[in-house]
Structures are given as structure tokens and as C-alpha cells.
N, C-alpha and C positions, 0 to 999 in steps of 0.2 A: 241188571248192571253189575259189573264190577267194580271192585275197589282196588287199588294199589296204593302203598305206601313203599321209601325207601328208607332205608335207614345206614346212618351212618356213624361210627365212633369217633368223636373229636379225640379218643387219647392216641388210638391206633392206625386208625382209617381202614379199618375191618366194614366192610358194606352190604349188608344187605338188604335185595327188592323181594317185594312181598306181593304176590296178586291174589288175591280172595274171590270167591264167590266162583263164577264161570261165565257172565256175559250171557251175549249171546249165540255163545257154545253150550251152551247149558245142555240142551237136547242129546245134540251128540258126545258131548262127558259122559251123560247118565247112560246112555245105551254101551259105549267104549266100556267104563265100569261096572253094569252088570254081565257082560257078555268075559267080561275078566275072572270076576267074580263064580261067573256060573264054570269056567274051563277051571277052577282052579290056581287061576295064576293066583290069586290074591289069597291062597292059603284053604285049607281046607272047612274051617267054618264058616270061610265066605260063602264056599262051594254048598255046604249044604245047609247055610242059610235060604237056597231058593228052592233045596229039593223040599225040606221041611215045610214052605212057607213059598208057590207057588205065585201067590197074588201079594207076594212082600215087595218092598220097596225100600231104595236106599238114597242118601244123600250123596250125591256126586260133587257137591261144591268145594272148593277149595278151601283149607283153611291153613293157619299159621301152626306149625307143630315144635318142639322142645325135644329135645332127648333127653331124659333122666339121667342118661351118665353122663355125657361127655356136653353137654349143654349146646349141642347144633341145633340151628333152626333149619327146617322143611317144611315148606306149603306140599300139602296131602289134601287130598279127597278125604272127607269128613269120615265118611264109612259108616253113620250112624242107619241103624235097621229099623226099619219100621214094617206095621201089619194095616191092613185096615181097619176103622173104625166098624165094628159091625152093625152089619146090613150094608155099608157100603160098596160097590161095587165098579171101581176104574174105567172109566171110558176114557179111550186115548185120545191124548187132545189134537187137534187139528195144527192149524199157525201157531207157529212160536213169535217170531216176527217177521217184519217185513223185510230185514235186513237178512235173517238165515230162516225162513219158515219151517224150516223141519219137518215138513209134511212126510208122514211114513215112515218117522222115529219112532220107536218106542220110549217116553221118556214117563216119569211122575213128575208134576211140576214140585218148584218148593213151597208154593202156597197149598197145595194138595195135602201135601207132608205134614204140615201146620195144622190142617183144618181137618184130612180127613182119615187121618195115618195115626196108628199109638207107635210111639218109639220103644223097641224092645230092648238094644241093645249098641252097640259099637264095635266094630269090628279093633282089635288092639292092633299097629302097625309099628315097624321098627326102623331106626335112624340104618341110613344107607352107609352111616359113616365106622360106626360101631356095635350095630346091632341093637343098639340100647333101645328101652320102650321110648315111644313118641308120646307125648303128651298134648292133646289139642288146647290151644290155649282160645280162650272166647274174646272176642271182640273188646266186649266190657274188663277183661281184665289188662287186657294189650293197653287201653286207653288211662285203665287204674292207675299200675305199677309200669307200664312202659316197659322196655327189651336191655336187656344186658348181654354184652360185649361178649361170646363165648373165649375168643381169645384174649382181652385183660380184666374184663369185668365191669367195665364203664357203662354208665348209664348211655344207650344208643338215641343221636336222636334221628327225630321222624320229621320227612319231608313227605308230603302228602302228594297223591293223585287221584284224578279218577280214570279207569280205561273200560273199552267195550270193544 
């Protein structure tokens, strides 16, 4: 499942929506984002993130990102790398669900990732707006400290959803 949240500033009415995770797209995020990954789009140590690391896997989920300089928020693909746990060895899975089965996707699930993946690493990505590094911000700190207003600085608040 995914999550959404929207967020709004009472000082300015600066807005923004946030969709986390990938639903039940998830299958085909992860195969769109290694097949990006592997041409290069996504930079060059994506690219040989898989020549290095044939049986690696990455996170395709969406998450809430920051730019260092100019304080924009962008939901991004995680981009976090993983390898197998050794001796383990990927079998592609079958049904995703019954809503999008993705039978014939190549995907890693996220609980795969979790249980049978070490994370080596994080792909670094940059704000569309000024180049500046992205900073993935974690669920638990969004929930801590909450989001501030890029354009006045106001605490933003949060109206909640869920979507699939």
C-alpha cells in the first residue's frame, strides 16, 4: 500500500502532496527504475551499480526528499542499493496482486530487501529545482519535526490519506 499526505501552510497557502511508497505499482516502479538505472539515465554510478553487482537490487519506493540549498520538497525513488545476503539467491516472484499481478516483471519485493538484501549504499540525487543535493527524509523524522514552509518558513500542516 501506499501512503499519502498533503500539506498545507496556514501563513501562506504554499501546498504540498506527498505519495510514499508505490502501491500497487510497485512491480513495475522497480523494473521502470533499474532499466533507467542500467541505460544510464539515473547517472553513472547507477549504471554501474548493476554492471558491478549483477544480482543487486534497489529500492524503487517513493519517498519525501529536501534539498539542501533551496529547501524544495520532491517525492524520489529511494535509490537505496542493496546485494544479497549470502548464499542467497532471487527467485522471481510470481503474483504481485490480484489488482496488477505483474506476472513477467522483473521486480525485488520490499520485504525481500528487508530480509534477504544487505544495503550497500544510496544512490545521491539532486533538486530539479536548483541542482542542490536531496536529502531523503525518513518517515519517523516527517512524523518527529513535521515540514516547514520552503517559502515562509511556517510549520506546514498535515492532512492525511491513504491511496492504492
Amino acid at each position: 500500500m501506499g501512503q499519502g499526505s498533503g500539506y498545507r501552510c496556514p501563513k501562506c497557502g504554499y501546498r504540498l502532496d506527498v505519495m510514499l511508497g508505490a502501491g500497487f505499482a510497485y512491480p513495475h516502479v522497480y523494473e521502470e527504475t533499474v532499466a533507467k538505472m542500467k541505460s544510464g539515465e539515473l547517472g553513472e554510478e547507477a549504471k554501474q551499480f548493476f554492471v558491478d553487482h549483477p544480482d543487486g537490487a534497489v529500492n524503487a519506493e517513493y519517498e519525501l526528499a529536501v534539498c539542501k540549498e533551496c529547501g524544495r520538497y520532491e517525492t524520489v525513488p529511494a535509490l537505496k542499493l542493496y546485494v544479497p545476503k549470502e548464499g542467497y539467491v532471487h527467485q522471481p516472484a510470481g503474483r504481485w496482486s490480484v489488482a496488477v499481478p505483474a506476472e513477467g516483471v522483473s521486480f525485488v519485493a520490499p520485504w525481500d530487501l528487508e530480509d534477504q538484501y544487505v544495503k550497500v549504499g544510496q544512490l545521491k540525487q539532486h533538486c530539479q529545482s536548483c541542482g542542490g543535493t536531496l536529502k531523503i527524509l525518513s518517515e519517523r523524522t516527517i512524523a518527529r519535526k513535521g515540514l516547514t514552509c520552503p517559502c515562509c518558513g511556517e510549520k506546514l500542516v498535515e492532512e492525511q490519506m491513504f491511496w492504492d
